[in-house]
C-alpha positions as CSV (number, residue, x, y, z in Angstrom):
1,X,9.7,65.7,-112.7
2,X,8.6,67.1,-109.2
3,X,5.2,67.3,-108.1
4,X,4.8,71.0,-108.5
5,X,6.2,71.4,-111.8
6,X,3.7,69.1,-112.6
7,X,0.5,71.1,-111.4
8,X,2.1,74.1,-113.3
9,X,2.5,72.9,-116.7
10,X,-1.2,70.9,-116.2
11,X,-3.2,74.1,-115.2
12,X,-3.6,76.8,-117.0
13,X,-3.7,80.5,-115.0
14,X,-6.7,82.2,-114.4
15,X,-7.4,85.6,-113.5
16,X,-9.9,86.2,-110.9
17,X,-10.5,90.1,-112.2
18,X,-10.6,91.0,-115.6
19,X,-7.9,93.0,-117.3
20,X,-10.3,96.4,-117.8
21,X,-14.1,96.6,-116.9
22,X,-16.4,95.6,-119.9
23,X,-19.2,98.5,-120.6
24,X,-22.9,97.0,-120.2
25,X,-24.3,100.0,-122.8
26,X,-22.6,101.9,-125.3
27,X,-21.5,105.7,-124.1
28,X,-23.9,108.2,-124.4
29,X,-23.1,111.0,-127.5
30,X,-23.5,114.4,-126.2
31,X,-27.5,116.2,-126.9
32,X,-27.7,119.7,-128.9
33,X,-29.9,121.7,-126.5
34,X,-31.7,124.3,-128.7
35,X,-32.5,126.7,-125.4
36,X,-34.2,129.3,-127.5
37,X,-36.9,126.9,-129.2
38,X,-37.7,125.4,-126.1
39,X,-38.3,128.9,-124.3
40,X,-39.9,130.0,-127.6
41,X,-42.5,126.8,-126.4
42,X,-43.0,127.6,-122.8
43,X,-44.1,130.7,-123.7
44,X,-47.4,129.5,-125.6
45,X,-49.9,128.5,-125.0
46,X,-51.3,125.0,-124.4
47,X,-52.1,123.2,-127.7
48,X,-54.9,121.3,-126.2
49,X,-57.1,123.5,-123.2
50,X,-55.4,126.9,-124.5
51,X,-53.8,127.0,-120.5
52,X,-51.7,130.5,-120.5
53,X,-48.2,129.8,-120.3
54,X,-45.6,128.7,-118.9
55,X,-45.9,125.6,-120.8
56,X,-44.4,122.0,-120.1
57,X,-42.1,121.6,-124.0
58,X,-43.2,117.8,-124.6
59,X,-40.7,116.3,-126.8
60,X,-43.0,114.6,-129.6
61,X,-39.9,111.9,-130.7
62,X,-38.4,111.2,-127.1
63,X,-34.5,111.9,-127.3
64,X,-33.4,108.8,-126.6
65,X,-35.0,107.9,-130.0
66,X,-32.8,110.5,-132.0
67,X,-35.6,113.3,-131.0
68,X,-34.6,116.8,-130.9
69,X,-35.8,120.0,-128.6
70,X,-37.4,121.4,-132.4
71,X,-39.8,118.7,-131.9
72,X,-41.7,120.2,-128.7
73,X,-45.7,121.0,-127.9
74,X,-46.5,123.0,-125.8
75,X,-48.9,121.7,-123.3
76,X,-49.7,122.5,-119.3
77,X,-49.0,120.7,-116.2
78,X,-52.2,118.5,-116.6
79,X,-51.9,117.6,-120.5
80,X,-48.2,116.8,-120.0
81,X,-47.7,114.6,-117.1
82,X,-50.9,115.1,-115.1
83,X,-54.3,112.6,-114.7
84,X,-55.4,113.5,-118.2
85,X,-51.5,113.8,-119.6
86,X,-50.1,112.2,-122.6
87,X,-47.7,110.5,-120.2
88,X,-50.9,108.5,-118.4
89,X,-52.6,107.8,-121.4
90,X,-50.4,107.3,-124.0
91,X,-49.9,108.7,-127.5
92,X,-52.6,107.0,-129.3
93,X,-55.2,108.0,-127.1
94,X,-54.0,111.2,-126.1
95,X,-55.1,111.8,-130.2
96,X,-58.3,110.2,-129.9
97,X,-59.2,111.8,-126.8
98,X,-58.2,115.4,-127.6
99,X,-58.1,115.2,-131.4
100,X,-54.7,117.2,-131.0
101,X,-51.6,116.4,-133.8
102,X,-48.8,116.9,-131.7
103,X,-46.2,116.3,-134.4
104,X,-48.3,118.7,-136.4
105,X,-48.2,121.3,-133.5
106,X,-44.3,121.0,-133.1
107,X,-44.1,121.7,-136.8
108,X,-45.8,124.9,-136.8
109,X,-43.3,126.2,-133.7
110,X,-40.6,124.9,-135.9
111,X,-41.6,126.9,-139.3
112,X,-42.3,129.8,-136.8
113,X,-39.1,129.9,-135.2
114,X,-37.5,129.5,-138.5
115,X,-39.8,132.9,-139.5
116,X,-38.2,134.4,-136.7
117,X,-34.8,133.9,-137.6
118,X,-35.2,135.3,-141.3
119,X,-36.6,138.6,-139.6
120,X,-33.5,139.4,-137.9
């Protein structure tokens, strides 16, 4: 047996690339955008200061946690993603501070919009 037949049948191959890239996170399904709710929330009001609108839609369950645009408050600039915004403070004490039920707030635009679409 030669020399180099013997390094072939004693080492195995190896590829240096693999056959087809390996995902790091799972694909992304597509989001149903409900355009008319969330123009139905910019033009309220802000649930906490009363701020005429255009309001910022704040999505109450994010999306990335299975949220939908039905779940929206209304609030302004500041509330939203200013200083005093839910996004500085946090959930928690964005209620204490304010004393506002945001999940209850998205619900009544919800049960309104669905009002809405029984009138017509």
């Amino acid at each position: 047996m030669s020399f180099i037949s013997r390094i072939i049948r004693s080492a195995p191959l190896k590829r240096y690339t693999p056959l087809r890239k390996k995902r790091s996170r799972p694909r992304r399904t597509l989001r149903v955008v409900d355009l008319r709710h969330l123009d139905l929330v910019r033009g309220r009001r802000c649930c906490v200061c009363g701020a005429p609108p255009p309001s910022h839609p704040h999505h109450v369950i994010s999306r990335k946690a299975g949220g939908s645009d039905r779940q929206t408050a209304p609030l302004c600039f500041d509330h939203h993603v200013g200083g005093r915004g839910i996004h500085k403070l946090g959930p928690k004490l964005f209620k204490e501070r304010y004393g506002v039920d945001l999940a209850e707030e998205a619900a009544k635009l919800d049960r309104l919009r669905y009002e809405q679409k029984e009138r017509t």
